[in-house]
N, C-alpha and C positions, 0 to 999 in steps of 0.2 A: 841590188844591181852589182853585176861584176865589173869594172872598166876594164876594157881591153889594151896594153898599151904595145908600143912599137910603131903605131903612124903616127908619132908626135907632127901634127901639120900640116899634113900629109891628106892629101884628096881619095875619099876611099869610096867609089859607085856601090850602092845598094838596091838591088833590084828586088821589089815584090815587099810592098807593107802590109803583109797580113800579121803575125802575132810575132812570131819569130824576125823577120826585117826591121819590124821598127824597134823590137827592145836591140839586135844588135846596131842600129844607129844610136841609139840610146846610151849604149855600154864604149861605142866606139868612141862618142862625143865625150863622152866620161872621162875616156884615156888618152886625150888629146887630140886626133883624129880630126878631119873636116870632112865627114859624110856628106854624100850626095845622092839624095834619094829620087828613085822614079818607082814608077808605077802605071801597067795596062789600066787599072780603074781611075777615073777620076776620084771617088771618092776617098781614096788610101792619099792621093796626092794632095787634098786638101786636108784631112787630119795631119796629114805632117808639116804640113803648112803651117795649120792653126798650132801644133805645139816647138814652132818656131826650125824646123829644119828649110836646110835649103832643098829646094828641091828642081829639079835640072832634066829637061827631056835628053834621055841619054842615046836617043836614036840620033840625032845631033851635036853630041856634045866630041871633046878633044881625048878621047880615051887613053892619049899618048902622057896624061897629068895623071892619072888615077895608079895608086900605089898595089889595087886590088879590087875585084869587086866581089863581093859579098851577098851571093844569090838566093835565092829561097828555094826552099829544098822542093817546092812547089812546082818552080820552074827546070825542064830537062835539060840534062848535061851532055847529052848523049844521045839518048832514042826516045822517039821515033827520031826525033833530028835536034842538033841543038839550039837552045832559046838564042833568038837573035843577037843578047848581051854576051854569051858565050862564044858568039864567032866575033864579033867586034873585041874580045879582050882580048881573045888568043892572035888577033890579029895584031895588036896591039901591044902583044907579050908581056899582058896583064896577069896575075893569078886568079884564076877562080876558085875560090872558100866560101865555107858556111858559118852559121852560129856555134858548130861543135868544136870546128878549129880555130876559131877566134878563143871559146874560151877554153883550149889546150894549150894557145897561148898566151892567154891572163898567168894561168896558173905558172905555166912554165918558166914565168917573168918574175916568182918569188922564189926564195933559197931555200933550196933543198930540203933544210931543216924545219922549215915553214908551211910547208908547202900541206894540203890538204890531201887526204884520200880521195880516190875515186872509183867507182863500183859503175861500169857501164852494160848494159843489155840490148842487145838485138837478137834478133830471130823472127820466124814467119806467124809464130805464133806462143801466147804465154806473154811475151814479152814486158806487157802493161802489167798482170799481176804479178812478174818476180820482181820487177823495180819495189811496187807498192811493198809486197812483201817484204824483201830485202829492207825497206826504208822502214818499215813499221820494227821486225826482230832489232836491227840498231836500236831504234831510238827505245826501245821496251831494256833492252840495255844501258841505255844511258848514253849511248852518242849522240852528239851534235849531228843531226841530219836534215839535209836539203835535198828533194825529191824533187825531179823535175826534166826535161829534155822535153820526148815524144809525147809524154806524158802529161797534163795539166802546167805546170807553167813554165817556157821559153828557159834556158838553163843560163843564158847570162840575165836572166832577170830574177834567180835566185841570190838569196843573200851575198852579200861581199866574202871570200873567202878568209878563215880563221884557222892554224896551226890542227885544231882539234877537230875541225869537222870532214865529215863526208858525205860527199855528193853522189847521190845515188841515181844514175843520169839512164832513160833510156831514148835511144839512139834506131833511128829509121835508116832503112839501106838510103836514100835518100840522101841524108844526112853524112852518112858514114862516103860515100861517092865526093863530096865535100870536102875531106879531111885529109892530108897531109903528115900531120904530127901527134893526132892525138894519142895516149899511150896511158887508159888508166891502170890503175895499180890490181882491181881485179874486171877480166871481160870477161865476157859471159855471152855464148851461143846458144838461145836454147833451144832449136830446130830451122829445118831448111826443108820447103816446102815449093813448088810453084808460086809465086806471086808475085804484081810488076814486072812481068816478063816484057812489058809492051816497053817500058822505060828503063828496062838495062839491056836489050838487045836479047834476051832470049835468058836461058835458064843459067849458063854458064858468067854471063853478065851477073845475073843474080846476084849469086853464089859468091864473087869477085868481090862485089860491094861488101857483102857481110863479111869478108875476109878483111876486109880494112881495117875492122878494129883492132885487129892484130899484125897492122904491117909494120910498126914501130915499136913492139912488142919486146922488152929486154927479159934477160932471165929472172930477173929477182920480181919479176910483177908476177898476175895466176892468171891462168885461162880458164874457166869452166868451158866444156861442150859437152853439150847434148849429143849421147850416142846412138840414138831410138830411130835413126835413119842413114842411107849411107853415104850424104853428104857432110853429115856430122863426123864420121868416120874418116872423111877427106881430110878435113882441116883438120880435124887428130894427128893424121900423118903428118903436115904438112909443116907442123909446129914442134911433132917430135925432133925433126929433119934439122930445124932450126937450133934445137937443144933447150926449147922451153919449156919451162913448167908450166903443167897441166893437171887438170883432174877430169874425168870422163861423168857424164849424169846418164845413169840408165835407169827405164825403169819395164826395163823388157828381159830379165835373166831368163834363160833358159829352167824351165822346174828340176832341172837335175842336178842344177848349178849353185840351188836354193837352200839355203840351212835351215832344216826344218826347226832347228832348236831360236831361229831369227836373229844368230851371231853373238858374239862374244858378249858380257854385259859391261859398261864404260867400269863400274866397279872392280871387276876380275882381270879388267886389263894390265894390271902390272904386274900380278901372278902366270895369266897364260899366255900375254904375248907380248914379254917386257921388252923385246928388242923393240916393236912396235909402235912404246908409249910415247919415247919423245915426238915423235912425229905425229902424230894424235894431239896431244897437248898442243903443236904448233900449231894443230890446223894443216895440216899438210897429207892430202891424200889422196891415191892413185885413182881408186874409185867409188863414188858415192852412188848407189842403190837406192831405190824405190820399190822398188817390183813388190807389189798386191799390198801397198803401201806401207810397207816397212822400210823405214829409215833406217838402212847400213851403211857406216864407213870404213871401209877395207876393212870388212869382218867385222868390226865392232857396233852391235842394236846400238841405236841412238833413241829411235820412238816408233812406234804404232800412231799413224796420222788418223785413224778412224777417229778418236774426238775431235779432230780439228775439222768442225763442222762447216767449215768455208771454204775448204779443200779437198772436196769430194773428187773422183774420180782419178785416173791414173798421172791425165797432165794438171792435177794439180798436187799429185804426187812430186811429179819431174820437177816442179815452181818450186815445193818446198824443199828438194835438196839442193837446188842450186840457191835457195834464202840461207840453207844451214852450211854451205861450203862458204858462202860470201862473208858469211858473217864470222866463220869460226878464222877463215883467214886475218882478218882483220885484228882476232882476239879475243873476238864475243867466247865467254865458254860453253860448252855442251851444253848446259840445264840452264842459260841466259837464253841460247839459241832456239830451245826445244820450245821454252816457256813461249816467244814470241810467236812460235808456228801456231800453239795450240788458241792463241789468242786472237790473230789474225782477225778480223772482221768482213772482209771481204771487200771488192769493188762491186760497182754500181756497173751493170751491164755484160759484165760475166759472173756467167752463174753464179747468178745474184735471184734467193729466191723475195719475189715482190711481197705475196701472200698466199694465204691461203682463203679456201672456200670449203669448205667442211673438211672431210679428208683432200681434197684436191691442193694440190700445191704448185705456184706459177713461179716459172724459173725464166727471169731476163738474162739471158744471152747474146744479144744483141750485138756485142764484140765480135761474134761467128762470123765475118767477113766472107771467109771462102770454105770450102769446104772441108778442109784441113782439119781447120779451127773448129765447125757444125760434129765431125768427127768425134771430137773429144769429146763433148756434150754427152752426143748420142750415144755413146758410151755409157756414161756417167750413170745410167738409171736401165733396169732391167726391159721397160716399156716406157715409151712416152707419146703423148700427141702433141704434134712436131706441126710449129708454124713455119712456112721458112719462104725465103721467095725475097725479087726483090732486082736489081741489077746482079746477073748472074758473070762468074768469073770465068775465065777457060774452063771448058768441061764439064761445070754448073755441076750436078750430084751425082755424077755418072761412078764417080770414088767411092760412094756410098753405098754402092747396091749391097754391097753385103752386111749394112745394116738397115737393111728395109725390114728385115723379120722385126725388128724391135721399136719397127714402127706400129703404135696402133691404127691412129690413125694420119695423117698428114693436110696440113690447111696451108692452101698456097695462095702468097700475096706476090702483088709489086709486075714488073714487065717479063720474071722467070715463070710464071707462074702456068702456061699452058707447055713449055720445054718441060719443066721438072714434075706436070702429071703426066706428060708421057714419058718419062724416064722411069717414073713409080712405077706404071703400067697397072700389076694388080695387086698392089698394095692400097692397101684402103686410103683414098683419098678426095679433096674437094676444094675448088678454084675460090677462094673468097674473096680475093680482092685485094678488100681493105683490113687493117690491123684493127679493127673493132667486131669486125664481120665474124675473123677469123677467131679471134680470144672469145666472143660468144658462143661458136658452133664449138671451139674445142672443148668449152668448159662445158657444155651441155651434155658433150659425149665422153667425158669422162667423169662428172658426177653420176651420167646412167649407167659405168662399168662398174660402178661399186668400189667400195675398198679405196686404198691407199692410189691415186696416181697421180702426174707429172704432167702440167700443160708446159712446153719448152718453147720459148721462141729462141732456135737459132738458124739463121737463115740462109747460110751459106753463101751469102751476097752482098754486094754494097747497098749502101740505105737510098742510094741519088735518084730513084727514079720516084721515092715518095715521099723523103726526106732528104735534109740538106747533111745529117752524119748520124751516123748508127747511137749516138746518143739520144738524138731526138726521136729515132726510133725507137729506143727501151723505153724512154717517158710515155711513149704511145703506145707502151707496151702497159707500163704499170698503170696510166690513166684508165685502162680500158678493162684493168684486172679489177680493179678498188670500183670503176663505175658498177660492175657486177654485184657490188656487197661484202665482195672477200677483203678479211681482217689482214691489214697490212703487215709486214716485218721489219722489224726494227734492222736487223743486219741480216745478208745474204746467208 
């Protein structure tokens, strides 16, 4: 646990105990504080009960005592309108914070000299595997590292900070809406996409939130952005403007732009572009490249990601140069940084493959939330039969028509499911329902295509209308693959 200090005594309202609310009541009581917990559910109100907090209907309470309140990123700050704890603070000229800026003030409360690294990430999409990644090259290096934020576990309920470690945090516009102060040593954009438009007021809202990580942003820290769209290109500007340092991730060069020879070799660089090397060696680089998966840093080959077999397609090209920027800023060296890409194992839920069934091979995807994200995927493989369906987002796969040709065939679940076969129209397609319906018709119809091919489920949609999060959907993915017969895989 991290303790948070600063309300020595001090009355601090926490709205919403799902995972995040009660480890920051947890971390605040740590650091002296006297949290005050509520909660819409009865049942959040009695585990905090049972593990001794006090707990205080705050629809009632004297909000003119409370030093902050500390809302769950669950709850809206904003739109469609704000939670009724957020008009009672501001009435009350309370501050409203989250768990990100509680613990950007742990940290900020140790001396300089002391103080731990930190590597945060947001964006619409990628987000979950460059944290993962980021956190696995570290530690395959030898750093002390704590993985955690959006991600698996709540980030003040990662370990206590120590001189040597870093936190490899990632961070939900959500979250970032919350924060005031936080300012890690490397942020990281890695795209901007439509989504939660209904809870920042529109697209420009959006955009604003992911911009936070960088509003306290001083010259000596790093920004990565993703430049593969042209809100990425925004906050490029916007940071130059500032006079910060930046490094841009693309993985879209133009082919005429492309060194056919695949760029300098890290060996020859101190013979062909010695004015170059020391800023290489820092880690310091203007642009880092992907494009048809060659790792370039301003001209210099770094790797060929084709064996890094858990990093298939273009955005998980984009993930690994923002893992090799984060990491080489920090210190990692080249062939520390390369080593951890090729080794990578994958997450569970993006393109994550489950098994196989002769030649056939079942690829969980299930992170594909919107169609952004289904995008990348469907990319990723020449043909596939494509599960997808589900609670659908703005626009549902209408982004996608121009990759319906590399649809074989398409098996639709969940409440999208008659929208998105007429949006197919006449690409081959079939209403199934359910996730066991649909993994049997696809597997059927692609073990009768013969040869090598790809059952995908990514679905372009939230999991809410047939499960409770797109995790329990990949399980429902991969139970339904293994009930077939098909020989599981030990990593994605």
């Amino acid at each position: 646990m991290i303790p948070v200090p600063g309300f020595d005594g001090r009355r601090v309202a926490v709205f919403g105990l799902g995972r995040s609310g009660i480890t920051a009541a947890r971390a605040l009581k740590a650091g002296g504080a006297v949290p005050i917990l509520w909660d819409d559910g009865v049942s959040g109100r009695m585990r905090a009960e049972a593990e001794g907090f006090t707990v205080e209907d705050l629809t009632t309470a004297d909000w003119s005592g409370f030093a902050a309140l500390v809302l769950s990123p669950g709850a809206p700050l904003t739109h469609p309108k704000p939670h009724w704890t957020v008009d009672k603070a501001r009435a009350a000229d309370v501050p409203v914070i989250g768990d990100i800026e509680l613990f950007a003030r742990a940290l900020a409360a140790i001396p300089a000299d002391a103080r731990p690294k930190v590597v945060a990430i947001t964006g619409t999409n990628g987000k979950s595997t460059t944290t993962a990644l980021i956190g696995w090259v570290l530690k395959q290096a030898g750093l002390t590292v704590h993985i955690g934020g959006n991600i698996g576990i709540g980030v003040l309920a990662l370990s206590a900070p120590t001189p040597d470690a870093v936190y490899v945090v990632e961070v939900s516009s959500y979250q970032l809406d919350l924060t005031t102060s936080f300012a890690p040593d490397v942020a990281i954009l890695t795209n901007i996409s439509p989504d939660h438009l209904d809870r920042h007021g529109g697209m420009e809202g959006y955009v604003a939130a992911k911009a936070r990580l960088f509003q306290v942003m001083s010259p000596e820290k790093v920004a990565l952005i993703g430049v593969d769209d042209d809100w990425g290109w925004k906050t490029v500007n916007a940071l130059n403007d500032r006079g910060l340092r930046l490094s841009t991730i693309t993985t879209r060069t133009p082919p005429q732009f492309v060194d056919p020879a695949g760029g300098v070799p890290v060996a020859e660089l101190a013979t062909r572009l010695p004015d170059q090397k020391p800023a290489f060696d820092a880690g310091r680089f203007i642009i880092v490249d992907a494009t048809g998966g060659k790792l370039v840093a301003d001209g210099v080959a770094i790797a060929d990601l084709a064996p890094a077999r858990s990093l298939p397609g273009r955005h998980n090209a984009q993930n690994a140069a923002f893992a090799y920027a984060a990491a080489r800023a920090l210190g990692v060296s080249t062939e520390a940084a390369v080593d951890g890409l090729m080794t990578f194992p994958g997450l569970a839920h993006r393109m994550e493959t489950v098994g196989h069934l002769g030649p056939v091979r079942f690829v969980n995807d299930s992170k594909a939330t919107n169609a952004d994200a289904a995008r990348q995927a469907l990319m990723s493989y020449p043909t596939s039969f494509w599960i997808a369906g589900g609670r659908a987002k703005d626009g549902g796969i209408e982004d996608l028509r121009d990759l319906f040709p590399r649809v074989a065939k398409a098996y639709l679940i969940g409440e999208a499911a008659a929208d998105f076969a007429a949006t197919l129209g006449d690409t081959p397609h079939v209403v199934a329902g359910d996730m066991a319906t649909a993994v049997a018709l696809a597997a059927a119809d692609a073990r009768a295509a013969g040869g090598d091919a790809v059952v995908l489920l990514s679905p372009a949609c939230a999991s809410f209308d047939q499960f409770p999060d797109f995790e329990v959907r990949g399980e429902a993915f991969r139970a339904a693959v293994l009930n077939l017969g098909a020989t599981p895989s030990v990593h994605g």
